[in-house]
C-alpha positions as CSV (number, residue, x, y, z in Angstrom):
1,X,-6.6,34.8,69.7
2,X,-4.9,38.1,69.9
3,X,-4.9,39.7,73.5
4,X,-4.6,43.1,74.8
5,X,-2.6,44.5,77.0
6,X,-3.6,45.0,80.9
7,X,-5.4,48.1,81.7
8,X,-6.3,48.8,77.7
9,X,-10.4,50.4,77.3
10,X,-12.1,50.2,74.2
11,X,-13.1,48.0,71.3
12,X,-11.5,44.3,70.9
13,X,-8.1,44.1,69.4
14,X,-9.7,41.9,66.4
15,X,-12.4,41.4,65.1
16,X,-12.5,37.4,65.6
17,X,-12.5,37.4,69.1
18,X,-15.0,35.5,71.0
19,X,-16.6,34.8,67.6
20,X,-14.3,31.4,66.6
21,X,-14.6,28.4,67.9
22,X,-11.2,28.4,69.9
23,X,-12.2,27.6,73.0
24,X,-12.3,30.5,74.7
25,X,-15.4,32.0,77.4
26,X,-16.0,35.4,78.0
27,X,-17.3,36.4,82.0
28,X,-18.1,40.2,83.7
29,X,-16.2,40.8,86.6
30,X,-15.5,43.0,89.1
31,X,-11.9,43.1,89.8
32,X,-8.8,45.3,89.6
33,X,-6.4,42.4,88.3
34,X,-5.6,43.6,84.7
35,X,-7.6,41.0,82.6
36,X,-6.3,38.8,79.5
37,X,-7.9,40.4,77.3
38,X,-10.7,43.5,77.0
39,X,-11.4,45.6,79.5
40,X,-15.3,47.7,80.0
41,X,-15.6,50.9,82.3
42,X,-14.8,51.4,85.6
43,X,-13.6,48.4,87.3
44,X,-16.3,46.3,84.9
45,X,-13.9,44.2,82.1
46,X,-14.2,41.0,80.5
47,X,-11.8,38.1,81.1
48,X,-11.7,35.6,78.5
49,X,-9.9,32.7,79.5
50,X,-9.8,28.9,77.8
51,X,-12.5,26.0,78.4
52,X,-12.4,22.6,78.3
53,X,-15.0,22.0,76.4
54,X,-16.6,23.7,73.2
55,X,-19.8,26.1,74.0
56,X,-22.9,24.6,72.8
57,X,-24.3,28.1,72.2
58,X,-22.4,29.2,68.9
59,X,-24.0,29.1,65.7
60,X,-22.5,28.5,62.7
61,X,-23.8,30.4,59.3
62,X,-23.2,30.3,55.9
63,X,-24.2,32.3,52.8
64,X,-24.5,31.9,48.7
65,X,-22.3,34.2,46.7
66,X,-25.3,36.3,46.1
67,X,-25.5,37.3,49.3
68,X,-23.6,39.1,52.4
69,X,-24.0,38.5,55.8
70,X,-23.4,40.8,58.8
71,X,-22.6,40.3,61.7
72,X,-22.9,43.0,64.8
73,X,-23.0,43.4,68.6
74,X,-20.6,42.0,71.4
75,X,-17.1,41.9,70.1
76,X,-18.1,43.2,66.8
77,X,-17.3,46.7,66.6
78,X,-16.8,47.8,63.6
79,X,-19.3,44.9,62.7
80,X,-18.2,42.4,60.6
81,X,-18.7,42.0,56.5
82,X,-18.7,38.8,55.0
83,X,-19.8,38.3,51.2
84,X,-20.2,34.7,50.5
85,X,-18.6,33.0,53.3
86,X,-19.4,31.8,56.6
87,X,-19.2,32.9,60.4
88,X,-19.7,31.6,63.9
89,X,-22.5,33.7,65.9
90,X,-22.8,34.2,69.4
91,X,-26.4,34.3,70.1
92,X,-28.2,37.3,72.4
93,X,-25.0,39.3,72.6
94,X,-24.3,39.0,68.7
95,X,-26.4,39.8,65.4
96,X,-26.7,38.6,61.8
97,X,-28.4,40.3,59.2
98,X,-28.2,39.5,55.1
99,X,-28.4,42.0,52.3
100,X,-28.7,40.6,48.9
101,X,-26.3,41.4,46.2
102,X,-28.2,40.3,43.4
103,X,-29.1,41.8,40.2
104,X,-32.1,44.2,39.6
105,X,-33.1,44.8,36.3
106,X,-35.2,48.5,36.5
107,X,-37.6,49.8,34.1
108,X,-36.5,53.3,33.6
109,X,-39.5,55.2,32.2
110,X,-39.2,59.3,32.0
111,X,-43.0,60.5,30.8
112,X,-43.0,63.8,28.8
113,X,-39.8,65.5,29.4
114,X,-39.1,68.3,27.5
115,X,-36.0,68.2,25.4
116,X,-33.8,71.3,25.1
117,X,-36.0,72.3,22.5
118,X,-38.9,72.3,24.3
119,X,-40.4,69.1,22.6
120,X,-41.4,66.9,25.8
121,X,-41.0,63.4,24.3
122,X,-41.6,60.1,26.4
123,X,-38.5,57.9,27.1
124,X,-37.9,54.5,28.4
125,X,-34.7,52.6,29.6
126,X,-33.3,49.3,30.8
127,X,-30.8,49.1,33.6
128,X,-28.8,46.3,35.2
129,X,-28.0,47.6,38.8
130,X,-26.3,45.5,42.1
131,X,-24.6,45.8,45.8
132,X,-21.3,45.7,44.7
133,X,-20.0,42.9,47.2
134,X,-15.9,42.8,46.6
135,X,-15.3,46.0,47.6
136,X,-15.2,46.5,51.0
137,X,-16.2,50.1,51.0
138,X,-18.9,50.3,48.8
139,X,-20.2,47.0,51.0
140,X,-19.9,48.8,54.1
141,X,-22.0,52.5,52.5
142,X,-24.6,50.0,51.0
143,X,-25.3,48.6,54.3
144,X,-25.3,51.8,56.0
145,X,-27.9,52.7,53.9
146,X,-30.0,49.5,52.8
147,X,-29.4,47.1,55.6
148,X,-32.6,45.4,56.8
149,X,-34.4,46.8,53.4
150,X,-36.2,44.6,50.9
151,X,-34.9,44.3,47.6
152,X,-37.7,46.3,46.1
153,X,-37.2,48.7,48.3
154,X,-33.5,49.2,46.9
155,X,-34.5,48.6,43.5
156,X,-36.9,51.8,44.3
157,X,-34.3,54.0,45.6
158,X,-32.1,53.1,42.8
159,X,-34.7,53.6,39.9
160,X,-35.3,57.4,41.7
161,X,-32.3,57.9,41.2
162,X,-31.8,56.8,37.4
163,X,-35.3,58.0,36.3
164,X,-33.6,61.7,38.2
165,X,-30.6,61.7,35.6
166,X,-32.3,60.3,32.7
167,X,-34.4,63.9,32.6
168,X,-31.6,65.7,33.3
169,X,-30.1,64.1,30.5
170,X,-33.2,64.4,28.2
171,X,-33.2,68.2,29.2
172,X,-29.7,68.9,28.0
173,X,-30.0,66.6,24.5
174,X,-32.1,67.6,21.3
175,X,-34.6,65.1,19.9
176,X,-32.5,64.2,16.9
177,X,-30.1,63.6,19.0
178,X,-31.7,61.0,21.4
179,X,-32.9,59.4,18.4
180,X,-29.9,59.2,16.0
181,X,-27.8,58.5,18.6
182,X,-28.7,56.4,21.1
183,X,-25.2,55.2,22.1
184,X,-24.3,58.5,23.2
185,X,-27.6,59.3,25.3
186,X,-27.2,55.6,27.0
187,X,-23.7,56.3,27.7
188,X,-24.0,59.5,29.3
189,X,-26.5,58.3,31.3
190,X,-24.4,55.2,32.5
191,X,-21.4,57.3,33.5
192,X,-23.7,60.6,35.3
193,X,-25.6,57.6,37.2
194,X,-22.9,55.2,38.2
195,X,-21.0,58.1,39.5
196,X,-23.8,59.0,41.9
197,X,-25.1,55.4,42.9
198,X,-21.7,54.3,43.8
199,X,-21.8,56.9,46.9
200,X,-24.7,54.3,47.5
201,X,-22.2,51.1,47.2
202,X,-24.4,50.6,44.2
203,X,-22.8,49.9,40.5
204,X,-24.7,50.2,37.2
205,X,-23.9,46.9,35.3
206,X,-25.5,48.1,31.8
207,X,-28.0,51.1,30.6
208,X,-29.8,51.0,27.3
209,X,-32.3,53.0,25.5
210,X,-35.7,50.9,25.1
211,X,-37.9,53.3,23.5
212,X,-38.9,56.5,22.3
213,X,-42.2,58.2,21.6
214,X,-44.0,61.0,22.1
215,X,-47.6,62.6,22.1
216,X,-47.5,65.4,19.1
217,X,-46.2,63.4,16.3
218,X,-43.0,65.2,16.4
219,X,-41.0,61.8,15.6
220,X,-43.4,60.7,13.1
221,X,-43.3,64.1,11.2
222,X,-39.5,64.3,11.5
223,X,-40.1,60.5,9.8
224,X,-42.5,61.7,7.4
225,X,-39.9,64.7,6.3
226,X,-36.7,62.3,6.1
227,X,-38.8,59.6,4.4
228,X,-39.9,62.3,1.9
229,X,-36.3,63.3,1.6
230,X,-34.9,59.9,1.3
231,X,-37.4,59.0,-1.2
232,X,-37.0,62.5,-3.3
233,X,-33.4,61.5,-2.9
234,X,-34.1,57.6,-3.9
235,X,-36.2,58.7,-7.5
236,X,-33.2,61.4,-8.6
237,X,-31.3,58.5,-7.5
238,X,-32.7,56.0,-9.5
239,X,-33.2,58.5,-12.6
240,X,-29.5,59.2,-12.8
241,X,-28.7,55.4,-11.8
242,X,-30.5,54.7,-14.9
243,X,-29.3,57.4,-17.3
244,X,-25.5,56.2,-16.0
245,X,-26.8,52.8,-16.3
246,X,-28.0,53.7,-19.8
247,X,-24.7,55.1,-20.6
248,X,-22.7,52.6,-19.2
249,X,-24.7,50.0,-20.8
250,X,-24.3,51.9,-24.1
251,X,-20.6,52.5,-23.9
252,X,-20.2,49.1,-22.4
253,X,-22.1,47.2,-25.7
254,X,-19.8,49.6,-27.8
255,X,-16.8,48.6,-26.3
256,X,-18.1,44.6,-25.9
257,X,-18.4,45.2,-30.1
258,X,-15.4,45.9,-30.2
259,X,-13.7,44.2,-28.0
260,X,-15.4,41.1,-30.1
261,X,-14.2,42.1,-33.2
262,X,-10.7,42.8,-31.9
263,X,-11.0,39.2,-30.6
264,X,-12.1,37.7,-33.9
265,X,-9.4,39.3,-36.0
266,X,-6.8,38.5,-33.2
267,X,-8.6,35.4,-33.7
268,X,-8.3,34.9,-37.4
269,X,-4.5,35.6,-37.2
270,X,-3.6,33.2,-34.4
271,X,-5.8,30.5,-36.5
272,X,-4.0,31.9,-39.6
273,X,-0.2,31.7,-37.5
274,X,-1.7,28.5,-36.1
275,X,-2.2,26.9,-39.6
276,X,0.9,28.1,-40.9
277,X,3.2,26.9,-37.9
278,X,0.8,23.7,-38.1
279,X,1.6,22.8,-41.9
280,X,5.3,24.0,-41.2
281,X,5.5,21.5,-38.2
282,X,3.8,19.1,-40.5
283,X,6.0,18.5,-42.4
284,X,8.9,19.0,-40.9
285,X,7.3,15.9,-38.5
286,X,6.8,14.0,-41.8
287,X,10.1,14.7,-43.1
288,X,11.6,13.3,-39.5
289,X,9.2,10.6,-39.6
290,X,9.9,9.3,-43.2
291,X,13.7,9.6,-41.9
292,X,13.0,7.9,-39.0
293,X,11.2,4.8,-40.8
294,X,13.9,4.4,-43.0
295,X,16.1,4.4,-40.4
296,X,14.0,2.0,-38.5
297,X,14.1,0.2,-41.4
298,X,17.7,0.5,-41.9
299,X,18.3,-0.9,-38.1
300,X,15.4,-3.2,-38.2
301,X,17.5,-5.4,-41.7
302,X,20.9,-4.7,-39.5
303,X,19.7,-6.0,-36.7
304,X,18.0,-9.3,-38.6
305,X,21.7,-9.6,-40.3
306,X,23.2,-9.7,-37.0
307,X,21.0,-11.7,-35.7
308,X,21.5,-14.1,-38.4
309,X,25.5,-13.7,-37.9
310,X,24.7,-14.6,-34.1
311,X,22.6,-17.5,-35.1
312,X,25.5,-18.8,-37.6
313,X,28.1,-18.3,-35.2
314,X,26.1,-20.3,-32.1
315,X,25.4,-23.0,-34.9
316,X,29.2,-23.3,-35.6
317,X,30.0,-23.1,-31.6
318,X,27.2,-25.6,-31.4
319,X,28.8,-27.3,-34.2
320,X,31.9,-27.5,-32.7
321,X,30.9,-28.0,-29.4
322,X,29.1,-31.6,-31.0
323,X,32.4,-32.7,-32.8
324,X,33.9,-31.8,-29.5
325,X,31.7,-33.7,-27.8
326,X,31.8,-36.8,-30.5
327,X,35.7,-36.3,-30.2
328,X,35.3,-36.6,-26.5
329,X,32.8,-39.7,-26.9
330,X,35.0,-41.6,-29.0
331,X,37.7,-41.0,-26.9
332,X,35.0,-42.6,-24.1
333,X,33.8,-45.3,-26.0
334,X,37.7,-46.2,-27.6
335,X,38.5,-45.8,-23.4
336,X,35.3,-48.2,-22.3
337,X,36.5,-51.1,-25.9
338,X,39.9,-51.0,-23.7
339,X,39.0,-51.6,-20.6
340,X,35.7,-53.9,-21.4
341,X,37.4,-55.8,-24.8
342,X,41.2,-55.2,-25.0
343,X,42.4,-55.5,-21.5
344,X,40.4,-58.7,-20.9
345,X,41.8,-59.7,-24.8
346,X,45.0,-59.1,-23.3
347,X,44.0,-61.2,-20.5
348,X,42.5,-63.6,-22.5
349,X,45.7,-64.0,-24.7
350,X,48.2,-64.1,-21.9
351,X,46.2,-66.6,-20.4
352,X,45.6,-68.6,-23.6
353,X,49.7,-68.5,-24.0
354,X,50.4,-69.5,-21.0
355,X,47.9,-72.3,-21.2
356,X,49.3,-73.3,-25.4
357,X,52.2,-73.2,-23.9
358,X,51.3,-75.5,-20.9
359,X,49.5,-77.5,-24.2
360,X,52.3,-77.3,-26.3
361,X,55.0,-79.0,-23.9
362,X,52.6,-81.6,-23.4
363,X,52.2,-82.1,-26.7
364,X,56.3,-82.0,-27.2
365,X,56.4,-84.5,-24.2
366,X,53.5,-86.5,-25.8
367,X,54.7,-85.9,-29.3
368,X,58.1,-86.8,-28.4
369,X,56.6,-90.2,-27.0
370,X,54.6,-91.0,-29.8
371,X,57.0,-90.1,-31.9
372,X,59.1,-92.7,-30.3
373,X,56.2,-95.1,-30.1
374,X,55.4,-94.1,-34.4
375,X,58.9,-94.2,-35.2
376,X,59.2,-98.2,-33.9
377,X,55.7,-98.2,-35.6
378,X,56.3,-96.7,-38.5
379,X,59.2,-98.5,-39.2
380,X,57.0,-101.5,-39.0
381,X,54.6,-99.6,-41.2
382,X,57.1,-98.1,-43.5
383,X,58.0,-101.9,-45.1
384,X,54.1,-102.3,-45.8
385,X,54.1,-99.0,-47.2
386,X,57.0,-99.6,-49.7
387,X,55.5,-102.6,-50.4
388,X,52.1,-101.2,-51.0
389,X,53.5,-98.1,-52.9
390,X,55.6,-100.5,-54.9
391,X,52.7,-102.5,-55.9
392,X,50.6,-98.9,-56.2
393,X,53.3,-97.5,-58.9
394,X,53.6,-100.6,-60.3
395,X,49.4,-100.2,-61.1
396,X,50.2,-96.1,-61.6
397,X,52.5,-97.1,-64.0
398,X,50.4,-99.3,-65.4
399,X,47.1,-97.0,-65.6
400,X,49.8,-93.9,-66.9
401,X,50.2,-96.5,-70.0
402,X,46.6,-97.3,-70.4
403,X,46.2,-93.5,-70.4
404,X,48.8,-93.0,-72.7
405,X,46.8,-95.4,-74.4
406,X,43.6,-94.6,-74.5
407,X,44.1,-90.7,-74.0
408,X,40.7,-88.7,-74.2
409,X,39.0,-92.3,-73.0
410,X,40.6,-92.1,-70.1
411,X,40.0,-88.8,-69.0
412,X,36.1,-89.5,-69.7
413,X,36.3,-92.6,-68.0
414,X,37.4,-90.6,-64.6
415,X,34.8,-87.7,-65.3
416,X,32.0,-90.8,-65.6
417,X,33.3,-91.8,-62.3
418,X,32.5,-88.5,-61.1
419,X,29.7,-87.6,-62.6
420,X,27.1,-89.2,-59.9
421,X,28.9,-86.7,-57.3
422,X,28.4,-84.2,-59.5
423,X,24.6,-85.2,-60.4
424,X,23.8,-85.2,-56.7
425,X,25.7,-81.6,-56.0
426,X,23.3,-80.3,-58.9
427,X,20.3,-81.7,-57.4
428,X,21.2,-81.3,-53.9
429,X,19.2,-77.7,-53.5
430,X,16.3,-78.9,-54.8
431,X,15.9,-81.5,-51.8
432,X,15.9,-77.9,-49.7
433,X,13.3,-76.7,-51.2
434,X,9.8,-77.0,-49.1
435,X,7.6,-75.2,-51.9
436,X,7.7,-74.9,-55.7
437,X,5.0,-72.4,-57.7
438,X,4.6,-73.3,-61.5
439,X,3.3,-71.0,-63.7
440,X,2.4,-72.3,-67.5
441,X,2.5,-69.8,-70.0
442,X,-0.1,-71.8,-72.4
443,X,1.1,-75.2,-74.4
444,X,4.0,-76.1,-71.8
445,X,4.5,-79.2,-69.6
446,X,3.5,-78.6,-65.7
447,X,3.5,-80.2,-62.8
448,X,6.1,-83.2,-62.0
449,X,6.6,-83.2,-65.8
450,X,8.1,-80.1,-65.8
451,X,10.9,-80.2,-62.9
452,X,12.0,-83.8,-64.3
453,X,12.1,-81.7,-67.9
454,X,14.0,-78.8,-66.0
455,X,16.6,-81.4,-64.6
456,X,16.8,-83.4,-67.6
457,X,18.0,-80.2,-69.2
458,X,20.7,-79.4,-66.8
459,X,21.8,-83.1,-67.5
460,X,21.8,-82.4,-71.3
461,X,24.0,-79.3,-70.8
462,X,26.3,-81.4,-68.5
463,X,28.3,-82.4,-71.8
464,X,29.1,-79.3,-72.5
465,X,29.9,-77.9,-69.6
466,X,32.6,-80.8,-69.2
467,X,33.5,-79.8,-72.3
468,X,34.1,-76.2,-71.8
469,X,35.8,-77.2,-68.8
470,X,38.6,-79.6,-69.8
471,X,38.1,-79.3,-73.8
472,X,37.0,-83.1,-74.0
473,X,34.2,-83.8,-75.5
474,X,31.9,-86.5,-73.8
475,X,29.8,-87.0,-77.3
476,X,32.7,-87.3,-79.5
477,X,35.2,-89.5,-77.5
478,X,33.6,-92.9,-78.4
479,X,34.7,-94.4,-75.2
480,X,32.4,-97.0,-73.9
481,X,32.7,-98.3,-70.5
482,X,33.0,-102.0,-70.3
483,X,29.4,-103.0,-69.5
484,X,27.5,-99.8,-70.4
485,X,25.4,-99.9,-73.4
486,X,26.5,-98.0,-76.2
């Protein structure tokens, strides 16, 4: 809290004294000891000084933003203006009042006003009008002049006072012009009524025209003429709409003929370039394509003869590759004879030399003593032996004259000595055999008949084969064997 200074007369420093909840209680005294802070006439002053405690008299109030409170009376000079806030209140020595700042809508009617013309025509408008509560000034003029008034009340003043200018307005403006242009009547309007309702802390939010009409038809004629008009205007309109349109639509098909025809010759000639270029292309593609077969072709059988090149050369590299490896496995298999036949061979030998060796000079050492044991006996044996070989060349010599002797006789008597050896050789396969199949050809002997007959024969040829063997005939000799019958 602010404080004035001793001996000072008048209104309160500020405007928040003794009106906040500081603390602070206000007493009349009589007393010429400069107070703390106002001071009344004569030797009357108010000393505000601190309490304690909070007074239990203050009111607190509070307001919407629609609305503005205000408070007057003790320590409230000038009073105070609050638009959508709150204040405390001292009651009996302080007062609160509320204006509303909220928006009135006004019907603005103006019956029969004569125009400048003199044509009295009825008008009606729509306006948007309100207190004006953020600025201070026009606040303060509209509660000069509305506080502790109604809202309809205001809204009446106001709508006197826009009802006022609308004539005026009306007066000065032609009916054409009100109704042609309406933005220009509702605008003049605004600005001539604002300027004079703001003196009243009131501002015009919006002004337009509603309506207007009037008693002598002079808006329905003014219709009925410009109707006429626009539809006079409309027909020659339409008549020359349709002769251009018939013109247009003439020159238009004329020119669409032609156009068409231009087309279909331009047409005919790019068909007639397009053929042309087409066979050109033709066959200069078939020309490039026969080529390109032939070369195809061409590639194609040198590609098959190299392929066929490749395929002898990998079967000769194959070929090679198997001698190689037949090279390489004989080398293997001549390597695996070595070491699984000729080294133990070697073996084998060395050890069978060693041990024919070992054999042999036991057989020398044996030898050696038989032969020492067959030389005493065959010295022994050796006189039987000359005696026996005497005796034997004695009968060699003997038989050599008999031979001489006898000759052929001879040599047939030692081939008959023979001859059962040799019977039994010639028959000696046939004891092997297990089966025998005979087959008769009609007439001939079979059965057991027939092998005695087939051995018989070999018998018979016996002779002969002696014969062709040691030129002696068996037949022809005419030796007879003591004791064989001739």
């Amino acid at each position: 809290m602010q404080g004035a200074s001793p001996g000072s007369r008048g209104r309160c420093e500020s405007s928040m004294v003794c009106c906040l909840p500081h603390r602070w209680s206000c007493r009349e005294e009589e007393n010429t000891e400069p107070g703390v802070n106002h001071h009344t006439a004569n030797t009357h002053y108010i000393q505000c000084q601190p309490l304690q405690e909070p007074s239990s008299k203050m009111v607190f109030y509070t307001c919407g933003p629609n609305e503005a409170m205000v408070v007057s009376g003790f320590c409230r000079s000038p009073p105070v203006m609050i638009a959508g806030g709150r204040v405390f209140v001292l009651p009996c020595v302080q007062k609160i009042q509320r204006i509303s700042l909220n928006t009135l809508t006004l019907n603005v009617k103006s019956e029969k006003v004569y125009t400048r013309h003199g044509v009295p025509i009825s008008v009606t408008g729509i306006a948007q009008v309100k207190i004006q509560g953020q600025n201070k000034e026009m606040l303060a003029a509209a509660c000069q002049m509305f506080l502790g008034k109604s809202e309809n009340e205001v809204a009446h003043i106001a709508l006197e006072t826009l009802e006022g200018h609308q004539r005026a307005i009306m007066a000065h403006m032609t009916v054409e012009e009100i109704y042609k242009d309406r933005q220009k009547f509702s605008e003049q309007v605004f600005k001539v009524a604002s300027s004079d309702l703001v003196n009243m802390g009131i501002s015009v939010v919006s002004y337009t025209l509603k309506d207007i009409h009037d008693d002598q038809g002079y808006l329905v004629s003014l219709g009925k003429a410009r109707t006429a008009q626009v539809q006079k205007d409309a027909r020659i309109g339409e008549a020359v709409a349709k002769r251009d349109a018939g013109i247009k639509e003439a020159e238009a098909q004329q020119a669409k003929v032609s156009s068409q025809y231009v087309n279909e010759i331009e047409m005919a000639k790019a068909q007639r370039d397009y053929e042309l270029k087409k066979a050109s292309y033709d066959l200069e593609v078939n020309a490039r394509k026969a080529e390109s077969d032939l070369a195809y072709q061409l590639q194609v059988a040198k590609t098959k003869q190299k392929i066929e090149e490749q395929k002898v050369q990998v079967q000769v590299v194959e070929r090679t590759q198997q001698i190689q490896l037949q090279d390489q496995e004989i080398q293997r298999k001549e390597k695996e004879l070595e070491a699984r036949i000729k080294k133990p061979a070697d073996a084998e030998r060395y050890r069978l030399e060693k041990i024919a060796e070992a054999e042999r000079m036991r057989l020398i050492t044996e030898a050696e003593a038989e032969a020492e044991s067959i030389k005493v006996k065959g010295e022994a044996r050796a006189y039987a032996v000359e005696v026996k070989a005497r005796a034997d060349a004695e009968q060699m010599a003997k038989k050599a004259e008999a031979f001489q002797e006898y000759q052929d006789a001879a040599i047939v008597d030692m081939l008959l000595e023979k001859l059962p050896e040799i019977v039994d050789e010639i028959s000696k396969p046939l004891t092997e055999v297990k089966k025998i199949k005979l087959i008769s050809s009609g007439g001939s002997e079979v059965g057991a008949s027939k092998i005695t007959g087939e051995v018989l024969d070999i018998l018979n040829r016996l002779p002969d084969t002696v014969e062709r063997l040691t030129g002696v005939s068996i037949n022809q000799s005419g030796y007879r064997k003591p004791g064989r019958m001739s």
